[in-house]
N, C-alpha and C positions, 0 to 999 in steps of 0.2 A: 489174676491171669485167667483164671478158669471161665470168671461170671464175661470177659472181656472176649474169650474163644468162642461161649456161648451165645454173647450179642455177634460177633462176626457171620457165625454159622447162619442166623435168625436175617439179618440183613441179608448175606447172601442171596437166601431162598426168596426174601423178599424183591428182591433186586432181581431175579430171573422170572417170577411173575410178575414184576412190573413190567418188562422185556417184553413178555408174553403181549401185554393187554394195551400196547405201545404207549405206555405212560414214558413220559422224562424222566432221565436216570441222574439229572441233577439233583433233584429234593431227595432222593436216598444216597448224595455223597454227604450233603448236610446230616442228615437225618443219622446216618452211620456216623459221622463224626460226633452228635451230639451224643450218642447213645454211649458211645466208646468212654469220651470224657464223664458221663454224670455215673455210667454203668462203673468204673473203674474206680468213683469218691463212693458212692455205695458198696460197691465189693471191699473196698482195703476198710473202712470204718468196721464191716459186719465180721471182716478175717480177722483186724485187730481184738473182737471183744468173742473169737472164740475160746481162748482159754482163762475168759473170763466168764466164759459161757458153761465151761467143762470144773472152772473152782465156783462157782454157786451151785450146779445140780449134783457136785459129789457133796458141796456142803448139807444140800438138802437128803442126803442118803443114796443117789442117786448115781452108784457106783458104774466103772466099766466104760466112763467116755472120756479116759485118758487122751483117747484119740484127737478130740478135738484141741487140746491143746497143743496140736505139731502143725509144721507147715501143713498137711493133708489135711487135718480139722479145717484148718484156718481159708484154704481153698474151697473145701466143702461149704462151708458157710457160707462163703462168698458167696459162691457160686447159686446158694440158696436165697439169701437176700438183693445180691447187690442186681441179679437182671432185674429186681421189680423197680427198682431205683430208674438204674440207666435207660430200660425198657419203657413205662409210662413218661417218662420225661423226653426221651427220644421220640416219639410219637407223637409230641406237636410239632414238627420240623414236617412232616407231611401230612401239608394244608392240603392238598388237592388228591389226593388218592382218592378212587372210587367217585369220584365227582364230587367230593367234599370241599370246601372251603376252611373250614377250622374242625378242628377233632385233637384236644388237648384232655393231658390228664392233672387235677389239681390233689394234693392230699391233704387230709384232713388233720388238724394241728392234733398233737398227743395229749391226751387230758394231765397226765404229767411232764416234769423236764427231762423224761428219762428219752432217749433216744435206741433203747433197743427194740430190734426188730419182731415183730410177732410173729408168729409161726404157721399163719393167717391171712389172705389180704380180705378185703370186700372192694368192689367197684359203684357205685352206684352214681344213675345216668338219669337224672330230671329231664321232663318231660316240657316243662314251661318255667319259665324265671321270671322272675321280676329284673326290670332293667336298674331299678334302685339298689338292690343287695350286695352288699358287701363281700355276702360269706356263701358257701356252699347252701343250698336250701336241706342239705340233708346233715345239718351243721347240731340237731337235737339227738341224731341217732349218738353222736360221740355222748353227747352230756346224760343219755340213759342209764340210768341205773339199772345195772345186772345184764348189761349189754356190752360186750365185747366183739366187736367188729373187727379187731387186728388193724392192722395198718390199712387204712382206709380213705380212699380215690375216689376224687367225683367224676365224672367223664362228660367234657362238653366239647358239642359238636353242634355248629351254623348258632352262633349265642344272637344273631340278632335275629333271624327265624324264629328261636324260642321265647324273645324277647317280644315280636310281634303278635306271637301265638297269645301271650300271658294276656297282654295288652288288649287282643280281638273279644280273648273272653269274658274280660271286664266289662267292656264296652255291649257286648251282645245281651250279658245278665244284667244291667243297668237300661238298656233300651227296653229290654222285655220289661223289665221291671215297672216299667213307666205308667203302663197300662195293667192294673191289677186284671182285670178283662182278658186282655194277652195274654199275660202269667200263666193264670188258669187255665185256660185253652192248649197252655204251649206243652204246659206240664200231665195234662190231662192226655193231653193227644199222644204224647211221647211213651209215656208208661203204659200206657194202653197196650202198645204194639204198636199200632197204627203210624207205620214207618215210612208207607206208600208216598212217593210225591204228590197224589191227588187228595190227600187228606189233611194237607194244611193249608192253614187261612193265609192269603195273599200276604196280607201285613206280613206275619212270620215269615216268609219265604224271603220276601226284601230285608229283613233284618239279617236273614242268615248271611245274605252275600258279603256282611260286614265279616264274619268269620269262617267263610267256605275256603277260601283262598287259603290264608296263612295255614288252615289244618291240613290241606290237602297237598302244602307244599312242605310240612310236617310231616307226614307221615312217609312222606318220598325219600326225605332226609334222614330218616331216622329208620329204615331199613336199610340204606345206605352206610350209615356209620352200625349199624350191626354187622352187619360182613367185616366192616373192617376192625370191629372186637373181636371179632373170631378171630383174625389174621394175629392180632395183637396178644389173644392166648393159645394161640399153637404154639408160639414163638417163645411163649415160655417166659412174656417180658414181668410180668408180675410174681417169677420167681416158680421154684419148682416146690411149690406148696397151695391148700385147698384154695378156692377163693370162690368168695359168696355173689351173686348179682342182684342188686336191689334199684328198680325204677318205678317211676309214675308217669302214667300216660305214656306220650310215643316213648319216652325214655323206656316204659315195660315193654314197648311195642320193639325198640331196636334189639334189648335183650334173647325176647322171644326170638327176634330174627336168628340171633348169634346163637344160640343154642342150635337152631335148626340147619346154620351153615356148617357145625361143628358135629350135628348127625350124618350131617352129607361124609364128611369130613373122615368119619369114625372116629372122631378125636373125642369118645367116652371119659368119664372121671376127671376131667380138667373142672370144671365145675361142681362145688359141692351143692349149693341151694342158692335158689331162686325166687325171689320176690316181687312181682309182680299187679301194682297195684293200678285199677283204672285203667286197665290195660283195653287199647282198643280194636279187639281181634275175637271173629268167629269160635265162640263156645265147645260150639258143634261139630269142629273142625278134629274128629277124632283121629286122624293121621297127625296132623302136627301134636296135638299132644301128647299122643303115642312116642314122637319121638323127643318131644322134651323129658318126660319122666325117663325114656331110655340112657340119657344124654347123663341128665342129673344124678349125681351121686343120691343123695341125704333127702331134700325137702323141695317141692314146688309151690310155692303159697299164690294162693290167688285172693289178690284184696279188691272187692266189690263195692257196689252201692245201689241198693236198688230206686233210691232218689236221684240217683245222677241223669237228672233229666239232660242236660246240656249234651254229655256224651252220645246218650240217641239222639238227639236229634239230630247233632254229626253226620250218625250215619245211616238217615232216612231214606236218603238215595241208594242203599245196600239194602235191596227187596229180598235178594238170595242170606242174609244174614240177620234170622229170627231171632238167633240169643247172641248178645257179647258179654263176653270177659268180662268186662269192668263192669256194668249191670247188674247180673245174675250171677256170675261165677259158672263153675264149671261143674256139671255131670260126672263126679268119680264113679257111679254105673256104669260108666263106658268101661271101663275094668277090669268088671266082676268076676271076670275068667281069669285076669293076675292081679291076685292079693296084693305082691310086692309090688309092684307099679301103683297100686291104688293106696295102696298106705303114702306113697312120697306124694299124693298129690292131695295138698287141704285149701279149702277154701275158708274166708274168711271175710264176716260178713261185717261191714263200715256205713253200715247203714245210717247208724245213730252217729255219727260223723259229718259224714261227707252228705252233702245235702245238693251239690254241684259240682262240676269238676275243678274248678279253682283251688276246692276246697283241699286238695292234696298237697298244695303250695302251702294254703294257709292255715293250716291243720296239723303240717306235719310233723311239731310235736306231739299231740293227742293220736296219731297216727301209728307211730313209732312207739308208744305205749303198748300198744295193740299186738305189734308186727314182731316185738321184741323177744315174743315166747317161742317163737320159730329157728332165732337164732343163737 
């Protein structure tokens, strides 16, 4: 009953800013109704295994939580697990919020048969897919050794957008590739600096148009479904416990948003650490990451490549943006007057990896090897 008061309260609010921003208040009678049903099999399965939860931690020595084995335990828990349940699963029922079309959350199977709750979420939000795959692409972070993610969400938003994105990039690193000639030139030009539009050779410039579109309609989308993670952890739907964000590409791109909508917000400590790889966002942009480390509890990782030539050349027509994220990483100098902000913020360099941006997709178990020490 408690996790079922707390999905009501979370829809309400949600339901008065939808009001607000005159969206249709039909997709949130759905959307309440789903939330109610999955939030409610969540809540009673995590009530039921509290005083199974309070005879293992006294077993283990772990005296003094009698408590959870009474109805009040049993509420408490719920009310701990069961919104991340009803919460993420409730949030595909609105397709069009924010101008979105799809915006679902999938969870990541349990490496064992055990079904109890972690004490933990992690979300994490791909950046590009492959239209072939079966599984989550972040389907290696579970099988890591010495890595505990807790119960772990992948979050997809417009899958044929990201599915065209993946598709652009293929085809753009196979055209370039055609022409070792081109290659050279494209990789040469791009790591340079030399970002300018009047610094590349006509051929590249027509190739680009083959992936200018899909990225730039990517990146649109994927600030867009960052607002709407925020909305999704104010609301408390992934339960009133840490939870980690972990992306590639605009997938880091939407996270950053979310972080920044949640500074606006002052919705501090909801986030414990932040992963961001290939992320493609101004460097130099020392406000915003000012207010990400404010935002972030624990760690902000920044995963790079300084061979990611594909990524600049992206954003060649970005004259005002000399360094990015996913390139070079970031300037913890900018800091050096808060120690504690500068310590949560590491960068991490994927050079010997990532050799182009695909390579995040298809990498990402060697990836996750890497990223694993942070979590």
């Amino acid at each position: 009953r408690a996790a079922e008061a707390q999905l009501g309260d979370a829809s309400a609010k949600a339901l008065e800013e939808d009001k607000k921003h005159s969206w249709g208040w039909q997709k949130y009678l759905a959307a309440g109704a789903g939330v109610a049903v999955a939030g409610t099999l969540v809540g009673v399965t995590a009530g039921l295994a509290a005083p199974l939860m309070a005879a293992g931690m006294g077993a283990m020595g772990i005296g003094g939580l009698g408590f959870l084995a009474t109805t009040g335990g049993a509420a408490m828990i719920g009310s701990l697990f069961g919104v991340a349940g009803g919460g993420l699963i409730g949030k595909r029922f609105q397709t069009r919020l924010r101008g979105l079309h799809e915006f679902y959350f999938t969870q990541l199977p349990l490496q064992t048969s055990s079904k109890t709750h972690a004490l933990h979420a992690t979300i994490m939000v791909p950046g590009f897919i492959d239209a072939a795959a079966s599984v989550s692409p972040f389907t290696p972070l579970r099988d890591a050794m010495g890595v505990d993610v807790g119960d772990a969400f992948t979050l997809y938003f417009e899958t044929k957008e990201l599915q065209a994105l993946q598709g652009a990039f293929a085809e753009f690193v196979n055209g370039s590739a055609k022409s070792a000639a081109m290659s050279l030139v494209l990789k040469q030009t791009v790591l340079s600096g030399m970002i300018g539009a009047l610094a590349w050779p006509l051929a590249i410039l027509k190739l680009g148009q083959l992936i200018d579109t899909p990225w730039a309609v990517g990146l649109e989308r994927a600030k867009r479904a960052g607002k709407l993670l925020a909305d999704v952890l104010v609301s408390r739907a992934h339960g009133k416990r840490p939870v980690t964000l972990i992306g590639y590409s605009i997938g880091a791109l939407a996270i950053f948003t979310c972080v920044q909508e949640l500074h606006k917000r002052k919705a501090y400590g909801l986030v414990e650490t932040v992963v961001l790889l290939g992320m493609p966002a101004n460097s130099e942009n020392n406000d915003a990451w000012l207010k990400c480390c404010e935002c972030v509890s624990r760690t902000v990782v920044v995963g790079y490549s300084e061979n990611d030539w594909v990524l600049a050349f992206l954003f060649r027509a970005h004259a005002f943006c000399k360094s990015l994220a996913g390139v070079s990483g970031v300037n913890v100098e900018m800091f050096r007057d808060q120690p504690l902000l500068q310590r949560k913020l590491r960068c991490l360099d994927l050079s010997h990896i990532v050799a182009q941006h695909a390579d995040y997709l298809d990498k990402m178990d060697e990836i996750i090897l890497e990223v694993g020490r942070f979590l």
